[in-house]
N, C-alpha and C positions, 0 to 999 in steps of 0.2 A: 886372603884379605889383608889390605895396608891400612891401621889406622894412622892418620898424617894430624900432625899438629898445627897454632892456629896461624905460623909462619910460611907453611907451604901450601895453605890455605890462599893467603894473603897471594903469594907469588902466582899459584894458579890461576885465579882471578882476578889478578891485579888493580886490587884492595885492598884500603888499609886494615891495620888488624882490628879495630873495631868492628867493622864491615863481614870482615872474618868471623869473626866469634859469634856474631848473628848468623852468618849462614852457618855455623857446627852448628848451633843451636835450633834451626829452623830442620836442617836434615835429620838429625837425633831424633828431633821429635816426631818426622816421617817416618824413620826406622822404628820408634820407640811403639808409632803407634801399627805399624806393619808384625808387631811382637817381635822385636829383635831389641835383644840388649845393646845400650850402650854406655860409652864413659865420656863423661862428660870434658867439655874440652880438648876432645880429638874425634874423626870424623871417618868414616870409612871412604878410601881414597875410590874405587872403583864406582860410588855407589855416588859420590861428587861428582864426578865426571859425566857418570850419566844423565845425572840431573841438569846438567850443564850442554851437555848433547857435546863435549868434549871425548874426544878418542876415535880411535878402531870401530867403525858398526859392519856388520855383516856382510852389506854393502861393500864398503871399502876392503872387508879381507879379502872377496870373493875377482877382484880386479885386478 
């Protein structure tokens, strides 16, 4: 697990960092309410990504 801060947030999305700080905020509180601790102000990178449909999907490993 990567937690990423709200500058590479910003760069993943390509938003500025208030926009940022809303999305850690918005995904925390899916983690938060999934029962998964978090800290605020930083965001679990893999769990971004997929909420984004960003990265590797099964799909694509298996090709």
């Amino acid at each position: 697990m990567t937690l990423i801060k709200v500058d590479e947030v910003a760069k993943i999305c390509n938003v500025k960092q208030q926009t940022a700080y809303a999305l850690i905020a918005k995904i925390n509180k899916e983690m938060e309410e999934k029962g998964y601790l978090v800290i605020k102000g930083r965001v679990n990178k893999e769990y971004l990504l997929k909420r984004f449909g960003i990265g590797e999907t099964k799909e694509d490993a298996s090709n």
